[in-house]
NULO-915634 format. One line per 10 residues: number of its first residue (from 1); their letters; for each residue z, y, x of C-alpha. Coordinates in pm, 1 decimal, always signed. Layout:
<recs>
NUM = A = Z:Y:X  ...
</recs>
This chain:
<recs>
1 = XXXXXXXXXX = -811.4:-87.6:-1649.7  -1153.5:-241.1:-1718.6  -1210.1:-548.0:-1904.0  -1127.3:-817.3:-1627.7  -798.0:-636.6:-1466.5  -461.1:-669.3:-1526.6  -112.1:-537.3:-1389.5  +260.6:-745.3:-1405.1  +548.2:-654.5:-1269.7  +831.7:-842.3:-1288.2
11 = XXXXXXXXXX = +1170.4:-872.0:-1098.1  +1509.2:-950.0:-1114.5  +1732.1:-1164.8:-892.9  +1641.7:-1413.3:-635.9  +1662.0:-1708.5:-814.2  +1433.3:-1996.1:-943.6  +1368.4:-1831.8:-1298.6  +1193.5:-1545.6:-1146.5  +979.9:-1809.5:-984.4  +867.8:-1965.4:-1280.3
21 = XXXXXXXXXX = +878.7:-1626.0:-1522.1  +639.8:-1458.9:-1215.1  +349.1:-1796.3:-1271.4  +408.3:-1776.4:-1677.9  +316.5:-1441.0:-1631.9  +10.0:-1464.7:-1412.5  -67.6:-1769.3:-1638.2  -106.0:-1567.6:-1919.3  -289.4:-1270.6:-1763.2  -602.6:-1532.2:-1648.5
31 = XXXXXXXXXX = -681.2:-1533.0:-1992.1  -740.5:-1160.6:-1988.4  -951.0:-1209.0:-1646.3  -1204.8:-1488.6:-1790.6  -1440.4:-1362.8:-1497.1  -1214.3:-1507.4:-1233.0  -1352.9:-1843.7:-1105.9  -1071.9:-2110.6:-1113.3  -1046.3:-2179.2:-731.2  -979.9:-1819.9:-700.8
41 = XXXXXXXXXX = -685.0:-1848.4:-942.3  -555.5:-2163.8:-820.1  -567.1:-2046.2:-491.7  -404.3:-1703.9:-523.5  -131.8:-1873.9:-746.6  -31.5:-2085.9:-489.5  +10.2:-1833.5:-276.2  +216.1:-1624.2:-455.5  +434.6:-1920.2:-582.8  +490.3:-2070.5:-219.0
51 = XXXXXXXXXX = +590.2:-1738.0:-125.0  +790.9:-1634.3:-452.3  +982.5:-1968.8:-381.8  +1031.2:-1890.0:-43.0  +1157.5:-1546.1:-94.5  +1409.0:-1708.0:-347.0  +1549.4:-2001.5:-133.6  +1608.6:-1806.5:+206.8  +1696.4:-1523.4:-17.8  +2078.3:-1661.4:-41.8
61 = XXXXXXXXXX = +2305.8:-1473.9:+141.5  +2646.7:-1281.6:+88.8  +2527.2:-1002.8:-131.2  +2343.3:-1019.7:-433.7  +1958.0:-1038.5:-359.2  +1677.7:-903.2:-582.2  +1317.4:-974.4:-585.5  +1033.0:-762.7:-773.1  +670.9:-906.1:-775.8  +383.7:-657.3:-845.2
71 = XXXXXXXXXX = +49.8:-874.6:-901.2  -309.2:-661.4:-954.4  -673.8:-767.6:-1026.4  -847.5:-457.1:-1010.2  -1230.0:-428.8:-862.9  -1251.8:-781.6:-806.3  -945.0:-822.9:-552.9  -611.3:-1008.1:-637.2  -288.9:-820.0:-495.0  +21.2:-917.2:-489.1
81 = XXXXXXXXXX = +322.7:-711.6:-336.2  +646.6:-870.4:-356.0  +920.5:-687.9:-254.9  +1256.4:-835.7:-188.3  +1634.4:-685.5:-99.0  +1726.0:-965.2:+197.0  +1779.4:-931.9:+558.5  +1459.2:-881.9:+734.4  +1302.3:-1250.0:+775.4  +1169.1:-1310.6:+1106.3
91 = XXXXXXXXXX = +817.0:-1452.3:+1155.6  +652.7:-1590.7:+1437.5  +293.6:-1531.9:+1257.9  +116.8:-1651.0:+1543.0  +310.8:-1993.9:+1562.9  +269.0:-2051.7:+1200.0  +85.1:-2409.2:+1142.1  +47.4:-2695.2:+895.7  +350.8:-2910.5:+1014.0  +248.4:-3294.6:+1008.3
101 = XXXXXXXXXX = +181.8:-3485.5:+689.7  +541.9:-3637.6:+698.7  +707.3:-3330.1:+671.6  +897.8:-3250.0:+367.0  +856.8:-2824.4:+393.0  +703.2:-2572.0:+627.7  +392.4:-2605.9:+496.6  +428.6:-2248.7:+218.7  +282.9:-1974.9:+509.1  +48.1:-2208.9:+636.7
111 = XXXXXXXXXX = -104.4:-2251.3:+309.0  -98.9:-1883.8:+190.1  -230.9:-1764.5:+509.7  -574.5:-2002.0:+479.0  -598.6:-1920.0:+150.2  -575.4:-1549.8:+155.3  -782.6:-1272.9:+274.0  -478.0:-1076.3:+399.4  -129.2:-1169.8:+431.3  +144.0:-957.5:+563.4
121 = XXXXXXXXXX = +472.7:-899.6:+609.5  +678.6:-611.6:+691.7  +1060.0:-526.1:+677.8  +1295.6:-225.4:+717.0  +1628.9:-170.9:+639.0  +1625.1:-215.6:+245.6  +1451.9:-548.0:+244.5  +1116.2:-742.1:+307.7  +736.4:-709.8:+121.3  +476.8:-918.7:+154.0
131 = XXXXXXXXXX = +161.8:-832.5:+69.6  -84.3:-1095.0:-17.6  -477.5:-1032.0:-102.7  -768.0:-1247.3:-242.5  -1137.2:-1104.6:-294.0  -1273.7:-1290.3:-540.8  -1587.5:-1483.8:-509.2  -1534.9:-1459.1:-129.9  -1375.6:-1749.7:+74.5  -1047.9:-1698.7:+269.6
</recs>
């Protein structure tokens, strides 16, 4: 990998600590991307986290469910696939909106759809992955 990239991947079960361990880990690989402006990382981190935290709170169920997060900068794109072991989730992506200001939740898709270049979501009978993909330097 050149100078600027970096690779994690991560996983374990659906629960909160994956959350936070997947962040702490793309926390610490900005500092070996220095050439990534900061509303780039801000925005592709809050992407992944609102849909890391979603994956992890519908991700209760009665088996055991496990999540693994693969997150890429390589020739100036961010990628994240995120791969979980839950019933396929079903999404109305064309009814997916900002919900009004008083509204505690609903507001994770939304968000990582305007801030991503790509966003997508497919499903089979082992689980759900979500792909999500920033060019950097370009706005979503």
């Amino acid at each position: 990998m050149d100078a600027d990239e970096f690779e994690i991947n991560l996983g374990g079960p659906a629960r909160l600590a994956l959350v936070d361990a997947v962040l702490d880990a793309l926390d610490a690989a900005w500092t070996d991307a220095p050439g990534v402006p900061d509303e780039d990382r801000t925005l592709f981190t809050l992407a992944v986290s609102e849909v890391v935290t979603n994956m992890v709170q519908h991700g209760e169920g009665p088996t055991a469910v496990t999540v693994r997060a693969e997150i890429r900068l390589e020739s100036g794109v961010l990628t994240a696939t995120l791969i979980d072991t839950a019933p396929p989730a079903s999404i109305d992506w064309h009814g997916i909106s900002m919900p009004d200001e008083n509204s505690e939740s609903g507001r994770g898709l939304a968000l990582s759809q305007s801030v991503l270049d790509e966003f997508t979501h497919t499903f089979d009978d082992t689980g759900n992955t979500w792909r999500l993909t920033r060019r950097i330097g370009e706005s979503a």
